[in-house]
C-alpha positions, 0 to 999 in steps of 0.5 A: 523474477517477480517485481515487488509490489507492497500495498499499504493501506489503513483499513478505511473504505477506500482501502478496501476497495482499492484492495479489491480492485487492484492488488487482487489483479495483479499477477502473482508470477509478475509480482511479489505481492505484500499487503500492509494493514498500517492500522494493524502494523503501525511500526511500519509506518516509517518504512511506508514514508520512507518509500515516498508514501503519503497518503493510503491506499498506494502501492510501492513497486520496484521503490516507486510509490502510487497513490490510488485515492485518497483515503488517509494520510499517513501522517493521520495514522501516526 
């Protein structure tokens, strides 16, 4: 069984790059991977708090959130 893994994100550089560097290696048969363009689907942006997002690039993995970098915060995106 996969663990869920969500990687919300704002399009920004650091965004990008974060991207490339870490959802890109996480192992498919390990993790159910989904990424989300906040600045493309801004009604999520209640979730991504929800899950304890602050600031993006971050992962929520099995409910925990990870901040990579800090690129935006999500209360910038609203």
């Amino acid at each position: 069984m996969s663990t869920k893994a969500t990687f919300y994100h704002a399009g920004c550089g650091v965004c990008v790059d974060a991207e490339q560097q870490f959802a890109a290696s996480l192992d498919p048969s390990k993790f159910d991977i989904e990424i989300v363009h906040l600045g493309e689907a801004p009604s999520r942006l209640a979730e991504a708090e929800a899950a304890g997002v602050k600031s993006v690039p971050a992962f929520v993995i099995d409910g925990q959130p990870y901040h990579i970098n800090f690129g935006a915060s999500v209360d910038d995106l609203k």
